[in-house]
Every structure is written in structure tokens, then in C-alpha cells.
C-alpha positions in Angstrom: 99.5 2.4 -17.6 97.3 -0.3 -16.1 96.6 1.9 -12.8 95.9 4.9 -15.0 93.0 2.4 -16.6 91.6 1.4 -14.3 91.2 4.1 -12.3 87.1 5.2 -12.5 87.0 8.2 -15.4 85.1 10.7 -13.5 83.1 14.3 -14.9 81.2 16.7 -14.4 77.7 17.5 -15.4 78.0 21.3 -17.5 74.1 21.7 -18.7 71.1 19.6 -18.5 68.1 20.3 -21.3 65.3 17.4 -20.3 67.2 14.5 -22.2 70.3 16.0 -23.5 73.2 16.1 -20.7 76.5 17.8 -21.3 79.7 16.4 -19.6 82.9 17.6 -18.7 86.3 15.1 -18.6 89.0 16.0 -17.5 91.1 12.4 -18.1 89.7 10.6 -20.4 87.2 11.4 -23.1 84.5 8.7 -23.4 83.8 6.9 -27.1 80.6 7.5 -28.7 77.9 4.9 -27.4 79.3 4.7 -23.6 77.2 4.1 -21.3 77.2 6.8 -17.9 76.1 6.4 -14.4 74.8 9.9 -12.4 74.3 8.9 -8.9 71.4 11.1 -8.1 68.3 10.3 -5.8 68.0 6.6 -7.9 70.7 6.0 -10.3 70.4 7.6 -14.1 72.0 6.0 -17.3 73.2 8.4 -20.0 74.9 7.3 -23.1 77.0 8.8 -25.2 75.7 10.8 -28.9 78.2 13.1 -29.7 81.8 14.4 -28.4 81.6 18.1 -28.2 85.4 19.1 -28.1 88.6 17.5 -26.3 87.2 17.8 -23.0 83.3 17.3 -23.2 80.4 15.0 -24.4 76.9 15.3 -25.3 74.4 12.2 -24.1 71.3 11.3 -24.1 69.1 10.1 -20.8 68.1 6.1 -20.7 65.9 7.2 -17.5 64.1 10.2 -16.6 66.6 13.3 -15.4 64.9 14.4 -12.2 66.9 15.2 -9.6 70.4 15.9 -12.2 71.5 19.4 -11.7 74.9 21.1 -13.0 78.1 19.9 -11.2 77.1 16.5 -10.4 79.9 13.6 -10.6 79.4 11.4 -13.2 81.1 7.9 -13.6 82.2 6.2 -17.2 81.4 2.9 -16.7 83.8 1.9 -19.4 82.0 0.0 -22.0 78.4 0.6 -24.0 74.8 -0.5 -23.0 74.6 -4.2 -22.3 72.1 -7.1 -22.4 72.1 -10.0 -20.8 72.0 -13.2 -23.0 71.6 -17.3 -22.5 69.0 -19.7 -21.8 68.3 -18.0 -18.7 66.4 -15.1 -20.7 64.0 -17.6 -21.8 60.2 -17.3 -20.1 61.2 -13.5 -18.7 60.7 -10.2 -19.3 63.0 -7.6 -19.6 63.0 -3.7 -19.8 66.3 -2.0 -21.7 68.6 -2.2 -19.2 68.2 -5.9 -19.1 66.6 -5.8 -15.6 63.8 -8.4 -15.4 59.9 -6.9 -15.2 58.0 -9.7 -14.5 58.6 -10.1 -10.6 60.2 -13.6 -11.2 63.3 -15.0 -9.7 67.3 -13.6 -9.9 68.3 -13.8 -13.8 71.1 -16.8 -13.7 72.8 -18.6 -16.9 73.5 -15.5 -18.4 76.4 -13.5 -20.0 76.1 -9.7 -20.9 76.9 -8.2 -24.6 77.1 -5.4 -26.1 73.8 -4.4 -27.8 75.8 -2.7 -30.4 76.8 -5.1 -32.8 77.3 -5.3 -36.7 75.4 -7.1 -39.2 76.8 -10.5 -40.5 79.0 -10.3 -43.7 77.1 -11.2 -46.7 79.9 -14.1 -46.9 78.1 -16.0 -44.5 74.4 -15.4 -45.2 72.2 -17.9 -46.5 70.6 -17.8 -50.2 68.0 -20.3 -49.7 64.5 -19.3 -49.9 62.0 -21.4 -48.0 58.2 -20.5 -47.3 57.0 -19.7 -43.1 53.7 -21.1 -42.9 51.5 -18.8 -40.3 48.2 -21.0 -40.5 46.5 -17.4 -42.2 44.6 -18.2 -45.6 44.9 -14.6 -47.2 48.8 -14.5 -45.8 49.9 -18.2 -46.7 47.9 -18.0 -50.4 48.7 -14.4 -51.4 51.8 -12.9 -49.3 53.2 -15.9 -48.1 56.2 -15.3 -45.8 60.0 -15.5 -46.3 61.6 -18.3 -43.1 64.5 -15.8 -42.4 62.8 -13.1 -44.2 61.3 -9.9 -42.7 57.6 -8.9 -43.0 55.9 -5.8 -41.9 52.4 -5.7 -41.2 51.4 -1.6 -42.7 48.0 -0.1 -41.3 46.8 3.3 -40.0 45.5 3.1 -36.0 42.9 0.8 -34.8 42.9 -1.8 -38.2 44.1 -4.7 -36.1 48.1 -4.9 -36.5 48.5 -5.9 -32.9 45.5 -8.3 -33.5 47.2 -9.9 -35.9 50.4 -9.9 -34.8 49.5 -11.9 -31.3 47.5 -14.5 -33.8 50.4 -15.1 -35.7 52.8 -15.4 -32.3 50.1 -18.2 -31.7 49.5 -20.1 -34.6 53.4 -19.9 -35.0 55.7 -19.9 -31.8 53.6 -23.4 -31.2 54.7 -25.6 -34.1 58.3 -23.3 -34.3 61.0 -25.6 -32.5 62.7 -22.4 -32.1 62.9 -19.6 -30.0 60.8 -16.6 -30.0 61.2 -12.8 -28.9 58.6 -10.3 -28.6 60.0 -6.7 -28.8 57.6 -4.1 -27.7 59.3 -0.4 -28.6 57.1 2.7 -27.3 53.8 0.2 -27.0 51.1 0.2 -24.4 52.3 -1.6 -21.1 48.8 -3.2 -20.9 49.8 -4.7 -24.5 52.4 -6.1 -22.7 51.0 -7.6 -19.7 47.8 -9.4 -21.8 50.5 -11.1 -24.1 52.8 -12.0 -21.3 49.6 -14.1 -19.7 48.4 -15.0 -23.0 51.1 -16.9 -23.7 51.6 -17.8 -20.5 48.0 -20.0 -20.6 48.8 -21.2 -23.9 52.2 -22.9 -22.8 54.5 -21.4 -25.0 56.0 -19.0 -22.5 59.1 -21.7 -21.7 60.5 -20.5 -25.5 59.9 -17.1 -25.4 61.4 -13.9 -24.6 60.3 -10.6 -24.0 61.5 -7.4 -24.2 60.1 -3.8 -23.1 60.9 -0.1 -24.0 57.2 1.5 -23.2 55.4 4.4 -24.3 56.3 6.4 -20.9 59.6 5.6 -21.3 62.5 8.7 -22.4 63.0 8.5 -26.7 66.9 6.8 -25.7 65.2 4.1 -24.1 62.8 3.4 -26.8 65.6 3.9 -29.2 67.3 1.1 -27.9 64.6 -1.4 -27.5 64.8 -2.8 -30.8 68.7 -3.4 -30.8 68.9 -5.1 -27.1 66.0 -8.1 -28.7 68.4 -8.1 -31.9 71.6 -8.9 -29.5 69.4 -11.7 -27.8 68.2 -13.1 -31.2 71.7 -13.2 -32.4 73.0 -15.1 -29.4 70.3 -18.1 -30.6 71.1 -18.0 -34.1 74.9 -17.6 -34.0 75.9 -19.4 -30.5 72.9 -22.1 -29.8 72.5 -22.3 -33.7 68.8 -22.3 -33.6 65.9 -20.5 -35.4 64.6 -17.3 -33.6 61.2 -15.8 -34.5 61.7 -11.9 -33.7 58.5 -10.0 -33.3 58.2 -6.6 -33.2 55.5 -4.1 -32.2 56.1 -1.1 -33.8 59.3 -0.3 -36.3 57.8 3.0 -36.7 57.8 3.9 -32.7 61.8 3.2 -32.9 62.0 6.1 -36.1 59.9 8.2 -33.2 61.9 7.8 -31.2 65.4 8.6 -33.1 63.5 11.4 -34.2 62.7 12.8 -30.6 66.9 12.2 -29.9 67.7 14.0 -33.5 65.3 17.0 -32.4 67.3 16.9 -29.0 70.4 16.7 -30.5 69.8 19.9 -32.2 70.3 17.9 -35.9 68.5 19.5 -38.8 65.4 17.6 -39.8 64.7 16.5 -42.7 62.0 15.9 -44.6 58.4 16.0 -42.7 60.3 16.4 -39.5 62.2 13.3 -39.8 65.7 12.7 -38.4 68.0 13.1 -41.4 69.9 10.3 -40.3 66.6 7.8 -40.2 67.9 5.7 -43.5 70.9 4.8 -41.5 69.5 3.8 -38.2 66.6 1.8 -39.6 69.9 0.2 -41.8 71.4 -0.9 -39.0 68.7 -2.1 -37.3 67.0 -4.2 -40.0 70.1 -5.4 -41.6 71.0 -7.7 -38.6 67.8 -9.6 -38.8 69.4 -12.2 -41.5 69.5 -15.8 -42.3 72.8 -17.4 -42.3 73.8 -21.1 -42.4 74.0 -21.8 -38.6 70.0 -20.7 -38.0 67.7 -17.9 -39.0 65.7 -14.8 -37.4 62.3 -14.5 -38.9 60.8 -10.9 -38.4 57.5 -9.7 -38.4 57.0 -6.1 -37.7 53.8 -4.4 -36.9 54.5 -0.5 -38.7 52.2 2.1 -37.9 51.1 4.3 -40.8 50.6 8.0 -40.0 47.3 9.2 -40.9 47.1 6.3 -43.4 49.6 8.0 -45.6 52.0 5.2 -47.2 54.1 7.9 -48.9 55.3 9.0 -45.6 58.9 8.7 -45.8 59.0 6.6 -42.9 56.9 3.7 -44.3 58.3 4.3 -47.5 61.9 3.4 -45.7 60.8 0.4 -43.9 59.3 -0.8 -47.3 62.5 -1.1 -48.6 64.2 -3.3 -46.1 60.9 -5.9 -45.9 60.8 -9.3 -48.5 56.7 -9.2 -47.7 54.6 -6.2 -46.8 51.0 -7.0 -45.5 49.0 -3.7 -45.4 45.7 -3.4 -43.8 42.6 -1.8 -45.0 40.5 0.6 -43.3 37.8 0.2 -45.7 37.8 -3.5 -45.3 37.6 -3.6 -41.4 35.1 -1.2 -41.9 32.9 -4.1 -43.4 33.3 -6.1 -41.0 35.8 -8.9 -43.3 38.8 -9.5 -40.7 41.9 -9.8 -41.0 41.2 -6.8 -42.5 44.7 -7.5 -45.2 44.2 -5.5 -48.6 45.1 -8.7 -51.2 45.7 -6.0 -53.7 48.2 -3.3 -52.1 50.1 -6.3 -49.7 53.0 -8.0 -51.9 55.6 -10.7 -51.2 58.9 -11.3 -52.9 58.2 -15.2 -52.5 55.0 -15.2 -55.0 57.1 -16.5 -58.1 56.7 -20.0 -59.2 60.3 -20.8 -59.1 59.6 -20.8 -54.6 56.0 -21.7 -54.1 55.3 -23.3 -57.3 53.1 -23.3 -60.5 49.6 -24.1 -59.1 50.1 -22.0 -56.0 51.2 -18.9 -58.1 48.8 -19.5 -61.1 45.6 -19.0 -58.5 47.3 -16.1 -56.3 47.4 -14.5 -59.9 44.3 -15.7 -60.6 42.4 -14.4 -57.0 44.4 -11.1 -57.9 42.8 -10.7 -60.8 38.8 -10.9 -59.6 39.7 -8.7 -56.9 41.3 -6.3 -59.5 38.3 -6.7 -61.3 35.9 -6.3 -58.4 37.2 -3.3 -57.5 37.1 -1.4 -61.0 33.2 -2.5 -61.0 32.2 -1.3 -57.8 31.4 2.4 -59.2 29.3 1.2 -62.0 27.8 -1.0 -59.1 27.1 1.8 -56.8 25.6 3.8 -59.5 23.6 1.5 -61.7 23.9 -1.1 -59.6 24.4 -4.8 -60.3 21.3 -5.3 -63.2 23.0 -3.3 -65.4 26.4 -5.6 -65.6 26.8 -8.0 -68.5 26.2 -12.0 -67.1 30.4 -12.4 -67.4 30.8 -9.1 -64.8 27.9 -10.4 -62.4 29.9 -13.8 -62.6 33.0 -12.0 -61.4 31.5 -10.1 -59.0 30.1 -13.1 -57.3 33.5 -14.9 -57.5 35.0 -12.1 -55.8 32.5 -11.7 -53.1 33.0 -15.1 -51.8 36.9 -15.2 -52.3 36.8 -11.9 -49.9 34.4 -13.4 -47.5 36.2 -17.2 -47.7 39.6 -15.2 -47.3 37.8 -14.3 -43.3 39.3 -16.1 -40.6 38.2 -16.0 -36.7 41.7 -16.0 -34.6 42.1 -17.5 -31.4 43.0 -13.6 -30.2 39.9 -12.4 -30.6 37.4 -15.8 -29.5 36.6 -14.0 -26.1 34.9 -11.2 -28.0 33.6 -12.6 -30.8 32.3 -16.3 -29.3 33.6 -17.7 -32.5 36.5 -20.5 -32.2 39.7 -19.7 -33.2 40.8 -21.7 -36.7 44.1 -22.6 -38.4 44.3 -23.4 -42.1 46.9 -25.3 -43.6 48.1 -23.7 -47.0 46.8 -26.9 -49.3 43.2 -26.5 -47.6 43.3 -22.5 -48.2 44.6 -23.2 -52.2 41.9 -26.1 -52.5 38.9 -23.8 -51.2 40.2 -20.9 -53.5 40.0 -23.0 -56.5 37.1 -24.4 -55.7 34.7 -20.6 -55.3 37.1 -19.3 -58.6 35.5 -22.9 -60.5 32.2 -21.6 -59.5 31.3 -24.4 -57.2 29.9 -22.3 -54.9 28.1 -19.9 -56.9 24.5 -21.4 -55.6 26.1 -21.0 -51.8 24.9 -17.5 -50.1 28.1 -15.5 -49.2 27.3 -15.7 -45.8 28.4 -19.1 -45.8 31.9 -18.4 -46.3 32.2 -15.6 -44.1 34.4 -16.8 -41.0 35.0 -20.4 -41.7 38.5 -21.9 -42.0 38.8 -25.0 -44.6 36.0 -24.8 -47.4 34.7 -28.0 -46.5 32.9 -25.9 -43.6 30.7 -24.4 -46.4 28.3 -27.1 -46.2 27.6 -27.4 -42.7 26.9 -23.3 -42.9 25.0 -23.4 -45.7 22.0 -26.0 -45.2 20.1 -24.3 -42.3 19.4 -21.4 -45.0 18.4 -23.6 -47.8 15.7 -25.2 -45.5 14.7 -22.2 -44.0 13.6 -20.6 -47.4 10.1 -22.0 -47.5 8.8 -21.7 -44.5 9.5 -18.1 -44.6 7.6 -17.8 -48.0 4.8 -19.6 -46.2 4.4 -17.0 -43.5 1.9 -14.0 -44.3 3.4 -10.7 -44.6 0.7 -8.2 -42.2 1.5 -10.7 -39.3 5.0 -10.6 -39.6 4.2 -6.4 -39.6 2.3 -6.9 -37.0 3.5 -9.1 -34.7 6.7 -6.4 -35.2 
């Protein structure tokens, strides 16, 4: 029995269509989710998705298949994808495979696991619900964050999600004692490398991990991206007890992806294309990310919205699994007010007053409602424009327009192209400055004077150069303005 075991399960390769490989054993057939070796001109992984009959298995390619032709030998390695794990992942990069990227030194201090592994039991997670700070005013005062609690960040291409993702990895893996993993599925590479050296300069690199499945990459790889960070997070959490921040950039390239191995599988697709099985594979992915009583993973999730369509069945899925859901306006980053976060469609399961209290709740409400209110004037504005409003609209209006602007925030991400300082706001300097423009103490401020600022105490300091220059600008003669133009 033992020889028969250890002998190497050897097959044979029957057809190869770009991804999909059939394989012939005559031994032993391989369990779903085993991982294959083909010895070709560099050595390709193929893991099991489906056993044909009693002699044959279908798999999917983890590399790209040139070079595989029909016949080949292929070896069972025996077990399924691994990952290596420990504190010697900690300031590296890795691609799937758990081969480091990042040209640094042999990986020691490390065990390999399996990346497929089950949620924990409900038994053992944690019930208590305690508010992440991210240093964000419009995040911290209106979706605040769940600690062990997932939140996506929802916006069509080019509104900033990546922006505002790397600002949060700042203002957060810096005061988090824990460790933090970045997990980049089906992302540009130069993504990659800028955040790698970003926090590289900013010192943080030492707690971090990093983990790769790029856009160039074959759909298995990408597929499998998400889970290998997971099986690294949950080696923190469970065996070094600590608190992992999991970052992720983008949930909705791993549904691509599954989608690309469906469509190769030859499954039926479902509804707009989509992998019928998508509910389940986002399930298992997202259920793992948990707080229990030895530590907690925090996720934030950057989710791409196709064609800015939130009833797409994929966002619609991931909006299910999420306690907060920041979603990010077009129309707001057209106007230039960044983070470009829509207060009205973004929602958190941790605004009640029972977890961040009365005063905090009363004013999110409160800000909710101007906005609200902002928004249903605007027509009337645009038409009649702002004369024609009664003195308790024009009041509102006002309110609003320097809640949206104070609600601005220049990130340490972007200082390079903007040549404004990065600032952090803690959440009783973001609550005081709200309730301070909604008790109109501002309301003889221009709005200009909120726009990019962090605490309101900043208003001030912005605000008297355009008091004094008022009258000398009445004082200067209009044709010599025109024509000195």
C-alpha cells in the first residue's frame, strides 16, 4: 500500500484548448483542486476543475500553455495549490505560486498551506462591533468603517478607487500594530511597483505583504490571487493572533476571472454573461475574511463598476457580503471635490447610535439631510437659478455647499501632483467642523475656504487674504483692468 502511494501518479495530456487541458490516468484519478506539473520548455501548473469520467480530468492552466501538446507526461503532485506562510512573508512580494517578485533574498521562516481552506465556524466569531478610524472626514463621519468588517470602495473607471485605496493603506497600516496585505488580482503591474516603493519610503514595508495575480496573467491565476492573501491573512489572525488589514484591488477582476474559467469550462452562463456559479465563489472568498476572538482581518475592497451600472449583478453580489459600501461619483470628481465619495448612495451598517453614538449619528443624519435637500434644489437652481428660492432654501443651499467642499481632503497620494500637503483628520475634529458650517458659523466664509483643508480651524487662515483683498479690487478702474488684459 505505502509503495503503491508513493509512487509519482503519472498521465497523459488527451486535448489542449488555450486554458483548458484534458488528462488521462491510468492509476489514480486526481481530486478536484490538485495541483499538476507538465514539464514542457519551463514548467506549467494545471489544477484540477472537474473529473471527466473514471479515467480523465479537466484543469485549468496557472501559466501560459505554450509549448503543451497532446501526449505529454504529466505529474500529480499530490496535494492542491500552496502558499507559503510565517514572518518571513513580511516586506516581500509574491506572485501566486508563492514565488517571491521583488528580486530580494531566498524566502526563509516559512511553512506552505493549502490556499484552500474553509471559513471559521460562526462558533468562534466575534460579535463585537468597534469603529476603524481611516483619518478620512467624509468616511470616518458618514460611512465609518467596521474593525473586522469588510468595505468596498464602488466606482466606474478613472473616479479614484486606487487613489483612495493607497491613501487609506497610508493613513492606516502606520498607526495599525498589525499586519497588512495588499492583494492585487488582474491589476496593472505598474500599480504594483509605485505602491511597493511607496511604502517602501514611508517605512511601513517591514509589516506588509504583498501579493500579485496581474492583468497579463491566465484567468486561473487571477482566480486564485484573492484566496492565496486570505491563507496568509489567516495565518496572522489564527496562529500569531494579531490583526491583519487585507487590501484588495479589485473584487470584481476575481468574478472576471471565474468567469473567463466558467466560459472555458464550457458552464452555461448566466445572467449578463456571468459564471452561474459566481454567488458561490464570491461566498467562499468573502466569508473567510472574519473577526474572531483571537484577532481580526479588516477588508477594504476596491470594486469596479461596469459602465457605472450598480445593478450589474456582480456589484449587486459583492454588496451583499460588505458591512460599509463607499461609492464614488463621477459627477462629483467631475467638479473637481475629491475624494470624489457620494455621501448620499455610500452606506455603513455602523451609523446607528447604539456603535458610534448619539451626537455622531444625530449630525451624519443631519449632513444627510442638506445634501438630500441640495440635491432636489439643484433643478430649480439650474433653471431659475438661486433668486428665485425662498431665504430658508438659499440657507440650505449654502450649508450644503460648504459641508461638500469641507468634506474635501488633499491625500498624501496625490501631494506630488497637486503641491498640496497631505492631511489626516481625526473623527472629533471632522464632527466638530461639520457642526460648526450646519450652525451657520461659516455662512459669511466664501466656500473656497473650505475647499481642501483638513480640521475647520484651517478656515481662518484661508479665509483672510480674501476679506482684505476686497477693496482694493473695488478701488481699481475697470477700462485698465480691460486694458491692461
Amino acid at each position: 500500500m505505502t509503495t503503491s502511494t508513493s509512487a509519482p501518479n503519472i498521465g497523459t495530456i488527451l486535448s489542449v484548448r488555450g486554458s483548458v487541458v484534458d488528462i488521462r490516468f491510468e492509476n489514480r484519478l486526481p481530486p478536484i483542486n490538485t495541483l499538476l506539473h507538465v514539464n514542457a520548455q519551463v514548467q506549467i501548473a494545471v489544477e484540477v476543475w472537474a473529473q471527466l469520467d473514471a479515467y480523465s480530468v479537466r484543469g485549468i492552466a496557472l501559466t501560459p500553455t505554450q509549448g503543451l501538446a497532446r501526449g505529454m507526461p504529466v505529474t500529480d503532485t499530490g496535494g492542491p495549490l500552496t502558499t507559503p506562510v510565517g514572518k518571513g512573508t513580511l516586506s516581500r512580494m509574491f506572485d501566486v505560486f508563492g514565488n517571491a517578485i521583488d528580486r530580494g533574498p531566498v524566502l526563509s521562516d516559512v511553512s506552505w498551506r493549502s490556499v484552500h481552506r474553509s471559513p471559521p465556524p460562526l462558533a468562534q466569531r466575534s460579535t463585537q462591533s468597534e469603529i476603524f478610524e481611516t483619518g478620512i472626514k467624509v468616511i470616518d463621519v458618514l460611512v465609518p468603517l467596521e474593525r473586522g468588517g469588510k468595505a468596498g470602495l464602488f466606482g466606474g473607471a478613472g473616479v479614484g478607487k486606487t487613489v483612495l485605496l493607497t491613501e487609506m493603506i497610508h493613513n492606516v497600516v502606520g498607526h495599525h500594530d498589525g499586519v497588512s496585505i495588499f492583494c492585487g488580482i488582474g491589476e496593472r503591474c505598474r500599480e504594483g511597483e509605485e505602491l511597493y516603493h511607496d511604502m517602501k519610503d514611508a517605512g511601513v514595508l517591514p509589516n506588509m505583504v504583498m501579493v500579485f495575480g496581474q492583468m497579463n496573467e491566465p484567468p486561473g491565476s487571477r482566480f486564485r490571487a484573492g484566496h492565496v492573501a486570505l491563507t496568509m491573512a489567516e495565518y496572522f489572525r489564527d496562529d500569531e493572533h494579531r490583526d491583519v488589514l487585507l487590501l484588495i484591488d479589485n473584487v470584481f477582476r476575481f468574478i472576471q476571472a471565474g468567469s473567463e474559467v466558467s466560459g472555458l469550462m464550457g458552464q452555461m452562463p448566466s445572467r449578463l454573461g456571468y459564471q452561474p456559479t459566481m454567488a458561490t465563489e464570491l461566498a467562499g472568498l468573502e466569508e473567510r475574511i472574519a473577526n474572531t476572538a483571537t484577532g481580526a482581518i479588516t477588508s477594504i475592497q476596491a470594486v469596479y463598476v461596469p459602465a457605472d451600472d450598480f445593478t450589474d449583478p456582480a456589484a449587486v453580489h459583492i454588496f451583499s457580503h460588505l458591512s460599509a459600501s463607499i461609492v464614488l461619483s463621477r459627477d462629483r470628481a467631475s467638479e473637481g471635490l475629491f475624494p470624489a465619495i457620494d455621501p448620499l448612495q455610500s452606506n455603513s451598517k455602523m451609523a446607528t447610535p447604539g456603535i458610534i453614538g448619539d451626537r455622531h449619528y444625530r449630525l451624519a443624519q443631519e449632513i444627510r439631510h442638506t445634501l438630500a435637500q441640495y440635491s432636489e434644489l439643484k433643478d430649480i437652481i439650474s433653471m431659475l437659478g438661486l433668486e428665485q428660492l425662498s431665504q430658508d432654501d438659499r440657507n440650505v443651499v449654502a450649508r450644503a455647499r460648504r459641508l461638500e467642499r469641507f468634506l474635501t481632503q488633499p491625500f498624501f497620494t496625490t501631494e506630488q501632483f497637486s503641491g498640496v500637503s497631505g492631511k489626516t483628520v481625526s473623527l472629533k475634529d471632522a464632527l466638530d467642523g461639520c457642526e460648526r458650517i450646519l450652525n451657520d458659523e461659516f455662512k459669511d466664509v466664501p466656500e473656497s475656504a473650505l475647499y481642501m483643508i483638513g480640521a475647520i480651524d484651517e478656515v481662518k487662515m484661508a479665509a483672510k487674504p480674501t476679506v482684505e483683498v476686497k477693496p482694493i479690487a473695488k478701488l481699481t478702474p475697470e477700462p485698465e483692468m480691460v486694458h491692461a488684459s
